[in-house]
ZADREN-882889 format. One record per residue (C-alpha): residue in three letters; x, y, z. Coordinates in steps of 0.1 Angstrom, whole numbers, plus 5000, padded with zeros to 4 digits. Last residue first. Example, Ala and Ser with C-alpha at 12.3 -4.5 7.8 and 13.67 -1.06 7.14 Angstrom:
% residues 2
FIMI   code      x      y      z
FIMI    SER   5137   4989   5071
FIMI    ALA   5123   4955   5078
% end
This chain:
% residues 580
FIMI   code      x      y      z
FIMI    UNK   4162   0975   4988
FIMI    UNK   4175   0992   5020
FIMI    UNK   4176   1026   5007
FIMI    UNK   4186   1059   5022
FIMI    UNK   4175   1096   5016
FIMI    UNK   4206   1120   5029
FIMI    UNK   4211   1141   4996
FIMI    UNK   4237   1168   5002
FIMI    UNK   4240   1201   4988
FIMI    UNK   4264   1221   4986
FIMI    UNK   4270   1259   4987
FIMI    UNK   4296   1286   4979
FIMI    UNK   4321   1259   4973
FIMI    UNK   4359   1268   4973
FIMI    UNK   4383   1275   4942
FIMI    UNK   4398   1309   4959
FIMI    UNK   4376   1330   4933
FIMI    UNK   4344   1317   4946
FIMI    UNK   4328   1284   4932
FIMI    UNK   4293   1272   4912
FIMI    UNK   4288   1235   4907
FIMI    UNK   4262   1233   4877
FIMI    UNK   4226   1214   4876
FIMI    UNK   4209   1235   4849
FIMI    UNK   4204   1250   4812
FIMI    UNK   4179   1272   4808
FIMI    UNK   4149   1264   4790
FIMI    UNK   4123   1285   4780
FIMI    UNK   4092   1275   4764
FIMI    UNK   4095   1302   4740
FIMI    UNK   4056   1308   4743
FIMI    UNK   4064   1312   4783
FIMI    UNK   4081   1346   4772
FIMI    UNK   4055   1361   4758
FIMI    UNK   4030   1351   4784
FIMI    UNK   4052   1355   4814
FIMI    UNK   4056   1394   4799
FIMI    UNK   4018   1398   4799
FIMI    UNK   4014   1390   4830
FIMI    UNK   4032   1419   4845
FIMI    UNK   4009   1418   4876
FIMI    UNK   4025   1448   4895
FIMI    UNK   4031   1463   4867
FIMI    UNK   3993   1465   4861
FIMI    UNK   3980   1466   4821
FIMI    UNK   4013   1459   4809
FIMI    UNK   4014   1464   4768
FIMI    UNK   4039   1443   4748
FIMI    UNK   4058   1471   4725
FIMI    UNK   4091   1459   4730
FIMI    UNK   4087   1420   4746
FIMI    UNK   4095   1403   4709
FIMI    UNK   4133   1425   4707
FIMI    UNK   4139   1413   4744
FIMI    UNK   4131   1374   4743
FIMI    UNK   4145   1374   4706
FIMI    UNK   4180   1387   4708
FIMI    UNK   4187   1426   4704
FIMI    UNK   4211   1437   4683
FIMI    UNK   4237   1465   4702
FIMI    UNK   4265   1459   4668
FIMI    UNK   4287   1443   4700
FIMI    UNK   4254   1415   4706
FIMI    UNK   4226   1419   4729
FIMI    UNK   4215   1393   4754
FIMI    UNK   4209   1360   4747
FIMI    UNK   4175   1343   4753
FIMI    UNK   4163   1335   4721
FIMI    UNK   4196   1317   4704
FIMI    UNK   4214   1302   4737
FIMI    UNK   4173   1292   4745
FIMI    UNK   4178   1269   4716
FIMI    UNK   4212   1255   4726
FIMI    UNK   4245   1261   4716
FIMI    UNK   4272   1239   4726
FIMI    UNK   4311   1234   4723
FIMI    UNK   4331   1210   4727
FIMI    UNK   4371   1211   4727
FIMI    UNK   4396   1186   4726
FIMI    UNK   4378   1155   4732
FIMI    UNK   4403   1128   4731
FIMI    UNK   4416   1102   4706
FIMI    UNK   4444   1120   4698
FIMI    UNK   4430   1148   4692
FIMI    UNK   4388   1152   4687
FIMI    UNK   4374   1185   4681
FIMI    UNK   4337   1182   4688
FIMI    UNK   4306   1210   4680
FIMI    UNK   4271   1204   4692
FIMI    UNK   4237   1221   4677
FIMI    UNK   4203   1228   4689
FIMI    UNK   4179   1245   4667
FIMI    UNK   4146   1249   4688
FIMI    UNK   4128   1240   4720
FIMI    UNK   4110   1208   4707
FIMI    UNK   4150   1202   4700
FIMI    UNK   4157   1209   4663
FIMI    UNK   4192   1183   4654
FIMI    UNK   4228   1193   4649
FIMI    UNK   4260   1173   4654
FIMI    UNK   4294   1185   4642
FIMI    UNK   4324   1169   4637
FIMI    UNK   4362   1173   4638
FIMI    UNK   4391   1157   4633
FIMI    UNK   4426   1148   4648
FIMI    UNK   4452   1120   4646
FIMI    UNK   4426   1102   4626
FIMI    UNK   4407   1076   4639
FIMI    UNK   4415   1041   4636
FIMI    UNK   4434   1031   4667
FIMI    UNK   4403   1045   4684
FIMI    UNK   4382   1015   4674
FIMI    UNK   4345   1030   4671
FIMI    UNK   4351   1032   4632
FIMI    UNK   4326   1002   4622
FIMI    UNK   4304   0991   4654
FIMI    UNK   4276   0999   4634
FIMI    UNK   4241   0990   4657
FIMI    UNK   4207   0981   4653
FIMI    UNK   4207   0957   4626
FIMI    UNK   4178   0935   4631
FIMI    UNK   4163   0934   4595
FIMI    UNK   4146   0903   4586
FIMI    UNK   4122   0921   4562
FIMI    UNK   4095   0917   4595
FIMI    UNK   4127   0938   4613
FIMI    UNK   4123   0963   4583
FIMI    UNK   4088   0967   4580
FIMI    UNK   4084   0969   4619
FIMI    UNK   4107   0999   4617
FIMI    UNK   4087   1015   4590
FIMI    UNK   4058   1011   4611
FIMI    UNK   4077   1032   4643
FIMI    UNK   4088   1058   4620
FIMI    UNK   4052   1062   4604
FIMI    UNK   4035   1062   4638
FIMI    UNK   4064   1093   4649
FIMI    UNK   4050   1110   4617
FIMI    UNK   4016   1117   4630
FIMI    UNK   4022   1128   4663
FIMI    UNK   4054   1149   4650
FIMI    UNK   4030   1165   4629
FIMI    UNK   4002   1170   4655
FIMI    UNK   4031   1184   4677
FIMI    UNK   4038   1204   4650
FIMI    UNK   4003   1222   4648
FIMI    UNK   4007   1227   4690
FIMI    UNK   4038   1242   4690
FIMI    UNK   4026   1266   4657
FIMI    UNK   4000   1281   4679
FIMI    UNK   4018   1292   4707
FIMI    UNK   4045   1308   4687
FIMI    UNK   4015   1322   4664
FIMI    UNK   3997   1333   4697
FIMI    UNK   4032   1356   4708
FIMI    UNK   4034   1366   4675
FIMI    UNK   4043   1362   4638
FIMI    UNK   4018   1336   4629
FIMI    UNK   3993   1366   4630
FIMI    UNK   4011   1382   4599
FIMI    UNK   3992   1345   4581
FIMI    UNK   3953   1366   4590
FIMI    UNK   3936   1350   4617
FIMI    UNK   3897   1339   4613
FIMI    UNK   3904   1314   4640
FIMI    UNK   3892   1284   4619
FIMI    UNK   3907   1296   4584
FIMI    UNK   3945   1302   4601
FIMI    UNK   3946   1272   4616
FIMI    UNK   3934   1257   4582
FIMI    UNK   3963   1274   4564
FIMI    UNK   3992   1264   4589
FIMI    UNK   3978   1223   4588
FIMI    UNK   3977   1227   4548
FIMI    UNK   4004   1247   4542
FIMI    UNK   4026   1223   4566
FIMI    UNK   4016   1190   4553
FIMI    UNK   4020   1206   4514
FIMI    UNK   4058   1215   4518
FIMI    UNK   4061   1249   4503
FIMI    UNK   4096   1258   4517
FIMI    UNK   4079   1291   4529
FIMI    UNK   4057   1270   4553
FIMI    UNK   4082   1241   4562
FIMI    UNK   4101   1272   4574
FIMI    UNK   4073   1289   4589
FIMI    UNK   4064   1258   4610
FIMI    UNK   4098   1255   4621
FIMI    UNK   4102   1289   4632
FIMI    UNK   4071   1290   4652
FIMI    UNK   4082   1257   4664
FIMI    UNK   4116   1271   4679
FIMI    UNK   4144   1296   4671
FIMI    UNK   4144   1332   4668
FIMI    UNK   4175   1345   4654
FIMI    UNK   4201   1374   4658
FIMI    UNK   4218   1383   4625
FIMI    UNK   4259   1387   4618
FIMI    UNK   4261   1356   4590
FIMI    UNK   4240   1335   4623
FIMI    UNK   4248   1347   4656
FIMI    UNK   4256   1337   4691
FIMI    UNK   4252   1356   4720
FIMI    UNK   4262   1343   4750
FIMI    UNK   4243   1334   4779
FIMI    UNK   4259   1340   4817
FIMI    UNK   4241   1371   4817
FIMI    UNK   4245   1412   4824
FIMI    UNK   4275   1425   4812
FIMI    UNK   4286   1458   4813
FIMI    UNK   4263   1492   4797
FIMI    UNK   4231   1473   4808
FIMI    UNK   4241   1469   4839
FIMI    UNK   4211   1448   4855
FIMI    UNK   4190   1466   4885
FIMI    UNK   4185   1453   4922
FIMI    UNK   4209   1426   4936
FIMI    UNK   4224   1419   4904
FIMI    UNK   4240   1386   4890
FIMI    UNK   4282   1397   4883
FIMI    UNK   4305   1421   4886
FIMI    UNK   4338   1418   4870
FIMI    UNK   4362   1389   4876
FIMI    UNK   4358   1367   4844
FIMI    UNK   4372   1338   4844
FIMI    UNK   4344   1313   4835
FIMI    UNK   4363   1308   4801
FIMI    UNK   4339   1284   4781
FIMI    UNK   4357   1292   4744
FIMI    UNK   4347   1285   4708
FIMI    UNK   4373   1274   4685
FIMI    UNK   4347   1250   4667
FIMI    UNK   4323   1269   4680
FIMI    UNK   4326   1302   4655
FIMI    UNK   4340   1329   4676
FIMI    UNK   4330   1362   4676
FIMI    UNK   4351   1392   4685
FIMI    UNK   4338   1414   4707
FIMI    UNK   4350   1403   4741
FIMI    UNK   4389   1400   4731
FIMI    UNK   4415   1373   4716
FIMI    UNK   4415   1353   4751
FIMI    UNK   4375   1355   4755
FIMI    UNK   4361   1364   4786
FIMI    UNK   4330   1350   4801
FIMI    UNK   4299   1372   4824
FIMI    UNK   4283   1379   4790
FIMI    UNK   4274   1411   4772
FIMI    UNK   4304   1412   4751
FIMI    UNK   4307   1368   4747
FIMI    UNK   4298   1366   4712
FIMI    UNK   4295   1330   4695
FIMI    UNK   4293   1328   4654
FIMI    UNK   4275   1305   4635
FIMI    UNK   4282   1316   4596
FIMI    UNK   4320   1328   4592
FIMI    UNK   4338   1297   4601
FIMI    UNK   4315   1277   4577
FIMI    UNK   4311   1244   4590
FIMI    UNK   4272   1247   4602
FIMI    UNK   4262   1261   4571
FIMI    UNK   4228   1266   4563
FIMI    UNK   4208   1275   4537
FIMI    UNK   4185   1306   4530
FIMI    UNK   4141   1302   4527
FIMI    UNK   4129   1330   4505
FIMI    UNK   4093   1336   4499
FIMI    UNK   4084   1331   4537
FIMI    UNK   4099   1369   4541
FIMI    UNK   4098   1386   4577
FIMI    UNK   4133   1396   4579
FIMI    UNK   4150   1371   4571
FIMI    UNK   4140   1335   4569
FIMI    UNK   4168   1308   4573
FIMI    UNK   4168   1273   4564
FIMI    UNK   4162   1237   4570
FIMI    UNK   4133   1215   4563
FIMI    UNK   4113   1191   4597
FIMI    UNK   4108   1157   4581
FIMI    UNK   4145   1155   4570
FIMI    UNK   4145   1134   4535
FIMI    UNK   4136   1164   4513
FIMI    UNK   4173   1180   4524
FIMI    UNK   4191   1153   4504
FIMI    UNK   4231   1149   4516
FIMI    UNK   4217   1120   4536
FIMI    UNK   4241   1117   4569
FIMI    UNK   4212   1118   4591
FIMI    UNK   4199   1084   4569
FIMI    UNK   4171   1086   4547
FIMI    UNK   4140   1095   4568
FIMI    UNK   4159   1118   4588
FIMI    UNK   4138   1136   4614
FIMI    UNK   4151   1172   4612
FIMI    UNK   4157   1205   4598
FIMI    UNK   4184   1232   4613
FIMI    UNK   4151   1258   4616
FIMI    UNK   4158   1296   4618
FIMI    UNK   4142   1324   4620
FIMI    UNK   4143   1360   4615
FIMI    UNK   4120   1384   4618
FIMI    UNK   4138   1415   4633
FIMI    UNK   4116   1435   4657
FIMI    UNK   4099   1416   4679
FIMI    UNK   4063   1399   4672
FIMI    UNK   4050   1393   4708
FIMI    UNK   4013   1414   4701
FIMI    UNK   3996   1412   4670
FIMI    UNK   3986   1375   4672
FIMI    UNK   3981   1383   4705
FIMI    UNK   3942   1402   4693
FIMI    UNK   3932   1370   4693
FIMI    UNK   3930   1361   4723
FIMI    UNK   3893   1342   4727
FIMI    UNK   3896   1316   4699
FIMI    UNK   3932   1308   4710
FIMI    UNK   3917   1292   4739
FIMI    UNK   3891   1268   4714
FIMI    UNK   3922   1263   4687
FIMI    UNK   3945   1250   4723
FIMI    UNK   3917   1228   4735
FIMI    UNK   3908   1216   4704
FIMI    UNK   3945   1205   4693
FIMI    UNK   3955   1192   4731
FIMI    UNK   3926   1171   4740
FIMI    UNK   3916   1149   4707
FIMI    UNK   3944   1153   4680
FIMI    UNK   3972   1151   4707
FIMI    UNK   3957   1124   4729
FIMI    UNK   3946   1104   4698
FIMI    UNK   3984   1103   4689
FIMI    UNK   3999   1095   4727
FIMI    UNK   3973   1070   4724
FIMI    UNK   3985   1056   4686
FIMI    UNK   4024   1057   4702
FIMI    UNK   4019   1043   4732
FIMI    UNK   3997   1014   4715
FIMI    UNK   4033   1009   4692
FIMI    UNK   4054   1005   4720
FIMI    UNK   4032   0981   4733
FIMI    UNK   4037   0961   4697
FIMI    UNK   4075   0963   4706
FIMI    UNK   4073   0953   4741
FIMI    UNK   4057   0921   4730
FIMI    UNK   4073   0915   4698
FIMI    UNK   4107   0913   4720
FIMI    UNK   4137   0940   4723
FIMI    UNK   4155   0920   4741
FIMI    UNK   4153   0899   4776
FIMI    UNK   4122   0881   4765
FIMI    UNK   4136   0865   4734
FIMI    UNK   4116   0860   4706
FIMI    UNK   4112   0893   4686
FIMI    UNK   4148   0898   4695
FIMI    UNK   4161   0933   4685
FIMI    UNK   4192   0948   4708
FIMI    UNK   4190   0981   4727
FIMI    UNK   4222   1004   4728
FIMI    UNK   4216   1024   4692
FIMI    UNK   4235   1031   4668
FIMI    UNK   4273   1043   4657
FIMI    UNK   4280   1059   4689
FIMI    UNK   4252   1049   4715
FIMI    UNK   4224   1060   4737
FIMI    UNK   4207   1054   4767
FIMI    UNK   4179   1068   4782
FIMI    UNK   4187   1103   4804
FIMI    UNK   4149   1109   4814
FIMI    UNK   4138   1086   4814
FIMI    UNK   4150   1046   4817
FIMI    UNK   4163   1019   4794
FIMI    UNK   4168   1033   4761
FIMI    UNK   4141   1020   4739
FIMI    UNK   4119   1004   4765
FIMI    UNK   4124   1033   4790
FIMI    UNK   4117   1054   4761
FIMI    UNK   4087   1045   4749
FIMI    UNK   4074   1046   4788
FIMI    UNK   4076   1085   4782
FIMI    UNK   4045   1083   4770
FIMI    UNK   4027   1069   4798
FIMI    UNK   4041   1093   4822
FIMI    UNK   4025   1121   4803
FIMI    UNK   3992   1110   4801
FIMI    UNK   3983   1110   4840
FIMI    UNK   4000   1149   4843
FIMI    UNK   3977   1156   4807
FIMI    UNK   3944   1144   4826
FIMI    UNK   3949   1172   4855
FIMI    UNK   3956   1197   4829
FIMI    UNK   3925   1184   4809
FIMI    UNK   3900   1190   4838
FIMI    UNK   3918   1225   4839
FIMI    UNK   3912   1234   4803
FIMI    UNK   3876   1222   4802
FIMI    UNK   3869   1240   4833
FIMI    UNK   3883   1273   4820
FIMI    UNK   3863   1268   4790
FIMI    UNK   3828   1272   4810
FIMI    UNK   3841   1299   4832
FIMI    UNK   3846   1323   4798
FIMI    UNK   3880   1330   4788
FIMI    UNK   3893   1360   4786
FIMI    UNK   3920   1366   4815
FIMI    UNK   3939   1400   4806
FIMI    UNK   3917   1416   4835
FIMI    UNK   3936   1393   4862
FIMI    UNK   3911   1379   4880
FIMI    UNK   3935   1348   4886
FIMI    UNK   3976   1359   4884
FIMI    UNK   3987   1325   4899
FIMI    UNK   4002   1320   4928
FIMI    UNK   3991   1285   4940
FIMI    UNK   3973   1261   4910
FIMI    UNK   3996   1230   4919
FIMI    UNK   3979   1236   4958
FIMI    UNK   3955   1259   4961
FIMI    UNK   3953   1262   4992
FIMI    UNK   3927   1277   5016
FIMI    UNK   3914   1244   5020
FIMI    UNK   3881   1255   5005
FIMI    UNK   3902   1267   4971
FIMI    UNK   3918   1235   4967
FIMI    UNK   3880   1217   4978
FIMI    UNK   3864   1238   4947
FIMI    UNK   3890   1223   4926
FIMI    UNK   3883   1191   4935
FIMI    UNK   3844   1199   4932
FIMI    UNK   3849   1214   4894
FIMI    UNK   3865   1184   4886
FIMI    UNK   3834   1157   4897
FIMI    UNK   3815   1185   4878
FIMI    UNK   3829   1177   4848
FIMI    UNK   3827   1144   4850
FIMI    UNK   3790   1147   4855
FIMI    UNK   3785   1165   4827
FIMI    UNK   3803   1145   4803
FIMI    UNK   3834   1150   4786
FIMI    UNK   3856   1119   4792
FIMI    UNK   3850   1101   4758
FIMI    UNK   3872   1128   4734
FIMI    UNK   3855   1128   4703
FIMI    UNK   3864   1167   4698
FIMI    UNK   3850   1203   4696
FIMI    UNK   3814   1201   4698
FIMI    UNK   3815   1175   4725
FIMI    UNK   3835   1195   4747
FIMI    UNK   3815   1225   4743
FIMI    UNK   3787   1206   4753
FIMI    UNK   3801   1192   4786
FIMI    UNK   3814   1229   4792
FIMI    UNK   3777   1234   4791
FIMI    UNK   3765   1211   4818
FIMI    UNK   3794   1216   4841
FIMI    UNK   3783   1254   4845
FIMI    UNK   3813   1272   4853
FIMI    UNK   3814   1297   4887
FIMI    UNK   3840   1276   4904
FIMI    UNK   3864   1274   4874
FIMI    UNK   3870   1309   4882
FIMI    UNK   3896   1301   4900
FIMI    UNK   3918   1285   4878
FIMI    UNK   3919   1315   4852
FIMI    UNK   3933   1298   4821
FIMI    UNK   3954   1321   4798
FIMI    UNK   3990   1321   4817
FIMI    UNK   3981   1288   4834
FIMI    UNK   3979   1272   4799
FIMI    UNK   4017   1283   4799
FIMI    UNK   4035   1258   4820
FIMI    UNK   4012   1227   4828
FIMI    UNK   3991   1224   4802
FIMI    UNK   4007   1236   4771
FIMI    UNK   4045   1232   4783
FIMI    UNK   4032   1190   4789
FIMI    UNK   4016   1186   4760
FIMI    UNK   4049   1200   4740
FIMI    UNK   4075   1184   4759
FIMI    UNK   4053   1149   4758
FIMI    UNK   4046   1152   4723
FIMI    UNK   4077   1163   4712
FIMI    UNK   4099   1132   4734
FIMI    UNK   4079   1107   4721
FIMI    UNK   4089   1122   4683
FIMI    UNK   4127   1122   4693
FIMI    UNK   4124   1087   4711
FIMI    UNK   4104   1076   4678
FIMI    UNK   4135   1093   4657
FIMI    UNK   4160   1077   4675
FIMI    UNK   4144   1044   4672
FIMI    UNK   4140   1050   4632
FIMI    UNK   4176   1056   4630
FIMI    UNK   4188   1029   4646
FIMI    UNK   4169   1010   4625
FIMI    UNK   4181   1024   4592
FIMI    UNK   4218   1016   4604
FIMI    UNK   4237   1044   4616
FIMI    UNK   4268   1060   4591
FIMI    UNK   4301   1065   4611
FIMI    UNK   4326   1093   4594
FIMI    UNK   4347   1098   4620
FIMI    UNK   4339   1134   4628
FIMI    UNK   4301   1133   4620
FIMI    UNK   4294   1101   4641
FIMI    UNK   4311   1121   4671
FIMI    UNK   4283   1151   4666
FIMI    UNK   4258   1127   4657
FIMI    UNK   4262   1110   4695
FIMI    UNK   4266   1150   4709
FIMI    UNK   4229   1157   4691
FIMI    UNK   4218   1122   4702
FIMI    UNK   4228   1132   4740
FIMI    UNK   4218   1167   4738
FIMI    UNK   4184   1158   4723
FIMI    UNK   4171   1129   4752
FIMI    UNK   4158   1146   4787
FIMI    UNK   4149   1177   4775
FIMI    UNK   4138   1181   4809
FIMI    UNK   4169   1169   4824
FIMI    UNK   4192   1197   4815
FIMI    UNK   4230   1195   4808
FIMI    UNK   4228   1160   4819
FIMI    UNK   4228   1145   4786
FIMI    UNK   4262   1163   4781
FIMI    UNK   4282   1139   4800
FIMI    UNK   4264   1107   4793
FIMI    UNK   4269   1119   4752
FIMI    UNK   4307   1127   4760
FIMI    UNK   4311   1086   4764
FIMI    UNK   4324   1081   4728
FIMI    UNK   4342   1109   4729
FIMI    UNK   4369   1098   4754
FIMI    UNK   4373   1123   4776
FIMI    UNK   4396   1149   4775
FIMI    UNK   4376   1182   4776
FIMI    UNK   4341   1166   4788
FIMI    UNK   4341   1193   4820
FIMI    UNK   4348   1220   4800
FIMI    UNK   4316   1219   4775
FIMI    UNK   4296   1213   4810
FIMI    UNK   4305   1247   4824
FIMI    UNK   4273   1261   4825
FIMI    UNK   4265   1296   4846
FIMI    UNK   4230   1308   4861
FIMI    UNK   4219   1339   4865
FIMI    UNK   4204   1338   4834
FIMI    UNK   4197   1375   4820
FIMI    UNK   4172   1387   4794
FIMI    UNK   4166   1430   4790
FIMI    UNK   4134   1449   4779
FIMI    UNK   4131   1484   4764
FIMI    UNK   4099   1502   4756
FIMI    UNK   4075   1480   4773
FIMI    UNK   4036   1498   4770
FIMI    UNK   4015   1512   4802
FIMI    UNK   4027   1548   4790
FIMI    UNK   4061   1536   4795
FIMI    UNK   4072   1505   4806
FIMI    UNK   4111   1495   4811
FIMI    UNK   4113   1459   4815
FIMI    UNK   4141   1436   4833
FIMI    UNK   4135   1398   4829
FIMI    UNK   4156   1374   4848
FIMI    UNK   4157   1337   4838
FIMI    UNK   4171   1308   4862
FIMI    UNK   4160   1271   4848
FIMI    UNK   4134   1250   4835
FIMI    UNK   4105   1272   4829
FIMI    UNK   4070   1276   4852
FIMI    UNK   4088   1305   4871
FIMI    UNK   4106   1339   4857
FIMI    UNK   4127   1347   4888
FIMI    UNK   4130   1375   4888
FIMI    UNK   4104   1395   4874
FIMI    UNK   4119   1430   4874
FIMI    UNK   4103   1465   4866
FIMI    UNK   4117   1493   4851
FIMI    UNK   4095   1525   4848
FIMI    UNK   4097   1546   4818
FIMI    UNK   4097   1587   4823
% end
């Protein structure tokens, strides 16, 4: 008889997620996804004036920090037809970049290393030889013995204390943890060195758009204005810094976060068999315009688009995000109610947020699997669940053929003596993160020097104010905006009447992999990729945090929740003060 376990809440992800597994036989036969959580942002921008929905839907999560609010700015630009200047478009796609290295770096080492590293046996390494594996894997200058050891003895003084602090609660002596003493050190010194890095990055896009998270954005451009001599704009000074963040968040990738990631891979191999799920399908909405978002040639998106079904890299499928009968939203499964009936599906241009339903809701002990049991819906591409994400993205560019992801994919594949099935797994979705971030690394530079060719060409455009004049618009359209979060295919639907918002709808990468299952009984990726995962202790289901961590989750947050009568179950008040 299978046992169900819960791990509730799933932690080291942005968000509520609940994870029910049935194990048998120490392997997961069934699995089920749930957020506990509800989102009612698409309602709360009904009737505003489109051009400031991108503030709205920014704050649907702040630790993707920019992609809803230049997803929701395309969205608007779609509908009345307003083309962004080349430099607009090179600034969104350095924020974009910025933002891929420091969502990626930071999942790696702060998320789900901790799923693979054991922190406490970093007290048993030998300094001397992690220095030497250090300096066989990469250039990077802090990697000497005694630096080393200066780590090992901060870590030594967590455990001394009796707390260990950041590295609290984790599953250490676990027997799923591989990796010898020596390369737990090196991942741990490089944890601590990743939390200094990443709030240098991020600097990019204070200068850019103000502050982070949440910078600034702007229908028909972008909000910052190009001065190479005027100390209140965009300046030669802050533009040449912005280039030095660039080139170190660039060495940081290719020195730190590439070896480190090939030289843990190295010793779990065998989960490039394990996290695979059942249906093999991906998708990718492509990416990082090089000729203009509203370029009708798929070549000039950095990241291609398509579908794979079932496995197959020979055949890549297009995408429709107009088409009524392509994206489709179910609701069957999900704590909503649609007005013309749970199992329909609604494409989101008439999608619906209706937070009415009145039948149970987030469990105490075990979910219903034959009710509802999330506050995701389901949505659908042509009928077919998808996995979204870098795995996805990297198998697109992949099937498409394009030689900088053949060539990054296929050596991968050469150094960990991994056959290409591997990619399909719980270390392929790991993997393929890290590969794009070197990608992203790389072109992010070549955005940011084809901006500097164009403002040395006498080039300051930044901004097309073109079309933002209601009195223009047509008495109704519609638009859609659609860009790949680090997370995964993210896409933003606007009917605008009368110069209003009349309906918005989102669906976010974890909408895709975290859904439950759909009126046919499809599973969506978190529970097809967990059947067949085995559990060596229940108790310790670490090997559930592992598959799921290589999603790197994220659930959308900060929502006011009420009881039927329309009152507050809780509040919160923030009582800090400042006299500056």
């Amino acid at each position: 008889m299978a046992e169900r376990i819960v791990v509730d809440p799933i932690t080291r992800i942005e968000g509520h997620l609940r994870i029910e597994a049935e194990i048998k036989d120490g392997v997961i036969v069934d699995a089920y996804s749930s957020s506990t959580m509800v989102r009612g942002i698409e309602e709360i921008v009904k009737g505003r004036d489109p051009r400031d929905v991108w503030a709205f839907v920014q704050r649907t999560c702040g630790v993707c920090t920019t992609v809803h609010a230049l997803t929701s700015v395309r969205a608007v630009e779609d509908a009345l037809g307003i083309i962004v200047p080349p430099n607009a478009e090179m600034v969104r796609n350095i924020m974009e970049g910025v933002l891929y290295m420091h969502d990626h770096v930071v999942h790696f080492y702060h998320l789900h290393a901790l799923d693979w590293v054991d922190v406490v046996s970093v007290l048993s390494a030998n300094p001397t030889e992690t220095s030497r594996i250090a300096q066989s894997i990469s250039n990077w200058p802090k990697s000497s013995p005694g630096y080393f050891s200066d780590v090992q003895k901060r870590i030594k003084r967590f455990v001394d204390s009796g707390q260990l602090g950041i590295f609290a609660n984790g599953y250490w002596g676990h027997p799923q943890m591989k990796l010898p003493a020596e390369i737990n050190l090196l991942a741990v010194a490089h944890y601590l060195e990743a939390l200094e890095w990443q709030k240098e990055i991020v600097k990019v896009h204070t200068i850019f758009g103000g502050k982070n998270p949440h910078p600034n954005y702007l229908v028909g451009g972008m909000a910052c204005a190009i001065n190479t001599d005027n100390p209140g704009g965009l300046n030669a000074e802050r533009l040449a810094y912005v280039g030095q963040l660039l080139q170190d968040g660039k060495e940081f990738v290719e020195q730190v976060y590439i070896p480190d990631l090939m030289a843990i891979a190295s010793f779990y191999k065998d989960w490039g068999a394990i996290g695979k799920g059942s249906f093999g399908n991906y998708m990718s909405y492509g990416d990082f315009p090089t000729a203009g978002y509203n370029s009708l040639d798929p070549e000039s998106f950095k990241f291609p688009s398509g579908v794979i079904k079932n496995f197959d890299l020979s055949t890549i499928h297009p995408i429709d995000h107009r088409e009524s009968t392509e994206i489709t939203e179910f609701v069957n499964k999900s704590w909503y109610e649609y007005t013309g009936g749970d199992n329909e599906g609604l494409h989101p241009w008439n999608g619906e947020t209706n937070i009415k339903y009145s039948g149970p809701k987030p469990p105490y002990e075990h979910l219903d699997m034959d009710g509802k049991y999330s506050f995701i819906k389901t949505p659908r591409w042509k009928g077919l669940p998808m996995e979204v994400g870098p795995l996805s993205r990297m198998l697109i560019g992949y099937g498409h053929g394009r030689k900088e992801f053949t060539e990054i994919v296929d050596s991968a594949l050469s150094k960990l003596e991994v056959p290409v099935t591997a990619l399909f797994s719980t270390l392929g979705r790991t993997a393929a993160r890290g590969l794009e971030t070197q990608l992203v690394a790389n072109w992010t530079v070549e955005f940011y020097n084809t901006l500097m060719s164009n403002i040395k060409n006498g080039d300051q455009r930044m901004a097309n104010t073109k079309k933002r004049d209601p009195s223009t618009w047509a008495k109704e359209c519609k638009g859609v905006g659609y860009m790949e979060a680090p997370r995964g295919a993210l896409a933003h639907w606007i009917v605008i009447k009368d110069g209003k918002t009349a309906n918005y709808q989102q669906v976010v990468p974890s909408t895709w992999n975290a859904s439950p299952r759909d009126p046919s009984g499809q599973m969506s990726a978190y529970e097809a990729t967990l059947i067949g995962t085995p559990v060596a202790d229940p108790e310790q289901p670490l090997e559930i945090i592992r598959t799921i961590h290589s999603f790197d989750p994220c659930i959308a947050c900060a929502v006011h929740l009420y009881d039927e009568h329309g009152k507050h179950i809780s509040q919160v008040q923030n009582t800090t003060t400042c006299n500056a």
